[in-house]
N, C-alpha and C positions, 0 to 999 in steps of 0.2 A: 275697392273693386278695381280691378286691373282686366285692360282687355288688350288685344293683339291681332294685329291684320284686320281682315272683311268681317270677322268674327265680331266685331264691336257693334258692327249698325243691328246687329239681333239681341245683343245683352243691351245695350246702353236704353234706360230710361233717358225723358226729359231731364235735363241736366238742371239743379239749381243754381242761377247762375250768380257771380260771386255780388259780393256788396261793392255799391260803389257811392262814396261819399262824395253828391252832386254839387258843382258850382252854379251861378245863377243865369250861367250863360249856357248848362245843358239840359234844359226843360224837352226839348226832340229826341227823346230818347229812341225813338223807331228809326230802326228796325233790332238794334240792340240796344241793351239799360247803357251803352257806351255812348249814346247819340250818335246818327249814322252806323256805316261801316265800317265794320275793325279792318286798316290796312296797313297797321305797322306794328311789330313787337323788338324787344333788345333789353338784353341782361348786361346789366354793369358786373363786369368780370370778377371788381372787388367785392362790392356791397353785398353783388347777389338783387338787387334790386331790376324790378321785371319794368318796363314801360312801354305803353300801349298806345296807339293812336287814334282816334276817331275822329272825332269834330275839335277832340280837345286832346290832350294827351295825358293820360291815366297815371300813376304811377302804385306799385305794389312791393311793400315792405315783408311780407309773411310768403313770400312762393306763390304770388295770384290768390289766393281767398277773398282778400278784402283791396280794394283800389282808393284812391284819391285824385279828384284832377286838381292836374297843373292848367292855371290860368297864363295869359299876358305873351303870348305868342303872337306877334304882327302879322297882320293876316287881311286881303282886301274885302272878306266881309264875312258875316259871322259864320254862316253854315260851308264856310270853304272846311275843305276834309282832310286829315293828317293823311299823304301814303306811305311816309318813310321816318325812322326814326335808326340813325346810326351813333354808334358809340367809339370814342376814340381808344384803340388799345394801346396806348402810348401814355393818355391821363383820362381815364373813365368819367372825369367831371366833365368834358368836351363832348357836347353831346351836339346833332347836328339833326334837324328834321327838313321835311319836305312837303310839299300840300299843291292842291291845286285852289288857284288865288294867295300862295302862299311863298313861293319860290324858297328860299333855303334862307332857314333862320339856325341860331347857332348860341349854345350855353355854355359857358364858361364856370358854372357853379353846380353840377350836378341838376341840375332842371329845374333852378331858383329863378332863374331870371333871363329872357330872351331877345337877341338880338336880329336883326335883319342882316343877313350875308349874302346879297344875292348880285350884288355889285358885278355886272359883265354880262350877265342872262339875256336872254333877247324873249323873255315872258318868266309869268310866272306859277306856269303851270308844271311844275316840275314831280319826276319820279325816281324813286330808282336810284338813290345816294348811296354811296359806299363808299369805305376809304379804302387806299393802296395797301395792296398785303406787305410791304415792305418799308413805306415809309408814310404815315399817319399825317404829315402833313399835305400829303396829295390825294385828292378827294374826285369823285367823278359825278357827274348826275346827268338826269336826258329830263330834257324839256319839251313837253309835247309839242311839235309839231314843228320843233325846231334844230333840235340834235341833242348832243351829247359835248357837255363842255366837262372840262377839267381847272382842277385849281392846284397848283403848287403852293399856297401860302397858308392853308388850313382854312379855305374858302374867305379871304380876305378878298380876292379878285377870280373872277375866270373867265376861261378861253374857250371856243368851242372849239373843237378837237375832230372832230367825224358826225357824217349825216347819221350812222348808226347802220344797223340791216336794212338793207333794200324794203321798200315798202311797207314797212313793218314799226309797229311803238315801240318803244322799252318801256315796262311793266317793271321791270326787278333788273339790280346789278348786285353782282357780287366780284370781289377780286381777290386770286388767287397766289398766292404767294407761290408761284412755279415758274421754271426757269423754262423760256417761250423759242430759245435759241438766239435771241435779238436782245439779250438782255435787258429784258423787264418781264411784266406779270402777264397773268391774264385776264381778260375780265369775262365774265361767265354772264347774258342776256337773259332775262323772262321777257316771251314775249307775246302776244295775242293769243300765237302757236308756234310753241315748244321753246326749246333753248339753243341759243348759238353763242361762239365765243369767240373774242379777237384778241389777239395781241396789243401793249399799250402804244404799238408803233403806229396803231389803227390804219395797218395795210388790207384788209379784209376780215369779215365775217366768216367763219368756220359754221357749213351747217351740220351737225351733228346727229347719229344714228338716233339717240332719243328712245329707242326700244323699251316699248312698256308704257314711256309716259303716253295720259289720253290727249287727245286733241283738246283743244281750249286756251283761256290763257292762264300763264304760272303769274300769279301771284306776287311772290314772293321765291326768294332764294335764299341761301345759307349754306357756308361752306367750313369746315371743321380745317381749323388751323392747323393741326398738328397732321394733317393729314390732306393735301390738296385736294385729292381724286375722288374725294368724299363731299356731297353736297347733298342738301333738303333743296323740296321743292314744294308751294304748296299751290296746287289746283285748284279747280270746283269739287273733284272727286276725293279731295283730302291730300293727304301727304306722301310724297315719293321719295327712293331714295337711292343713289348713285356711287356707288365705288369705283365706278372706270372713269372717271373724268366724264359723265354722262354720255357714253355710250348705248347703257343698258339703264334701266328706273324700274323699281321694284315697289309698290306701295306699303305703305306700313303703317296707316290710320285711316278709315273712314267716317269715323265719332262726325267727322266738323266738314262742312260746305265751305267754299269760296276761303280756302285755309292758307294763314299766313303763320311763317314757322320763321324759329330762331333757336340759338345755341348760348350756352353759354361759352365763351373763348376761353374763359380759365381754366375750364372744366368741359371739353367740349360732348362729355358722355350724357349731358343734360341738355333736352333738346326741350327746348318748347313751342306749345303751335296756339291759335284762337280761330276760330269760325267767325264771318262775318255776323251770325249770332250774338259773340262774347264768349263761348263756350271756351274758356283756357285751356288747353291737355299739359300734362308734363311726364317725361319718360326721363330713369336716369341711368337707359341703360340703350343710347344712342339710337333710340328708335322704338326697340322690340316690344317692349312692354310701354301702356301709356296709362295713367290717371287723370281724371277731373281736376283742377287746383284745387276745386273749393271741398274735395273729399278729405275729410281727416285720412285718412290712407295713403294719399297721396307721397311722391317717393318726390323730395326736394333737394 
């Protein structure tokens, strides 16, 4: 079953949602069979393997159907919440997360076994990890209520960098491998409401026309490598999507509430999303068309 645009919320049944083979530390399953709220997704470029975040962090070998959590993530107490999970594209086993109580831990084995990285932070309530479009050793995160630090060592150590947007959290980062005229990247903000971007000079916030996108906050972000000016976005109203360097946002799912979206980097025409639900989608055709994971139909 394949839907597209607003057209979805009138076809789509109760979705069944995929299998997830529980640890003994995810008895809270509410408000998804994830325990808590889904607030982080990421495809290893290589494997193809999908990983998900909630209270625990998920892992899926089949395309989303069926899940498994990963245990042993340091964390200062049980129901603290995964919100970021990023992937190194430089060695896809370097996997980096983020949580609130949880500050930035980091895998060196493909998401066998979990380290504490948070060495410089001034809390550790952190969101909004992403690495540099152009060099995987430098990493960025915003820590609520404190800013926005950077790491040049592969988050061995860091620095804070900028207070971030005027009065505002950072929700989601993403960084774009675009030349900013200052020679470096740029990094592209979700934020309570809408999206702005700065240069890594972090001489200013850029606020951005936004057109289309609703008011609220973005979730989550994702930007297609191969292609800067191109970025997902996911709201409460679903998934939006940006060709102008987010000028303009155009939606292109509303299956799934409170929707956190991802790509895969190898393959950036595979886009994937999940509802605070669980509710997986997968599209492999950068947007237009999207399926359930757990549909045999589904397009992987």
């Amino acid at each position: 079953m394949v839907f597209a645009g607003s057209a979805m919320a009138e076809q789509g049944a109760t979705p069944v949602l995929p299998a997830v083979q529980a640890s003994q530390h995810s008895k809270d399953l509410a408000p998804s069979r994830f325990g808590g709220r889904v607030r982080a997704l990421a495809v290893n470029p290589q494997t193809k393997e999908i990983f998900l975040g909630a209270r625990l962090i998920y892992r899926s070998t089949d395309g989303g159907k069926s899940w498994t959590a990963i245990d042993g993530i340091p964390k200062s107490e049980e129901r603290a919440n995964i919100t970021t999970i990023a992937i190194s594209p430089s060695d896809p086993q370097v996997i980096y997360t983020t949580g609130h109580g949880i500050g930035v831990v980091k895998s060196v084995d493909g998401g066998k076994t979990w380290n504490s990285a948070s060495s410089g932070l001034d809390g550790l309530s952190a969101e909004g990890l992403t690495v540099d479009g152009r060099d995987s050793n430098t990493l960025y995160v915003w820590v609520l209520g404190k800013g926005l630090y950077r790491s040049k060592d592969a988050a061995g150590s860091w620095q804070r960098v900028d207070d971030g947007p005027k009065n505002q959290e950072i929700r989601s980062l993403v960084s774009v491998n675009s030349p900013t005229g200052m020679g470096g990247i740029w990094l592209y903000a979700g934020l309570d409401m809408g999206v702005m971007k700065s240069p890594d000079c972090f001489c200013g916030w850029d606020k951005l026309a936004n057109e289309g996108l609703p008011e609220g906050r973005v979730y989550s972000l994702a930007a297609d490598p191969s292609n800067p000016t191109t970025l997902y976005a996911g709201l409460r109203d679903g998934i939006f999507k940006t060709t102008d360097g987010a000028r303009s946002w155009r939606p292109i799912t509303d299956l799934i509430e409170d929707a956190v979206v991802t790509l895969d980097a190898g393959d950036p025409g595979h886009v994937y999303a999940v509802g605070a639900d669980g509710t997986v989608l997968v599209s492999a055709d950068a947007g237009e068309r999207w399926t359930r994971a757990e549909d045999d139909n589904a397009q992987h």
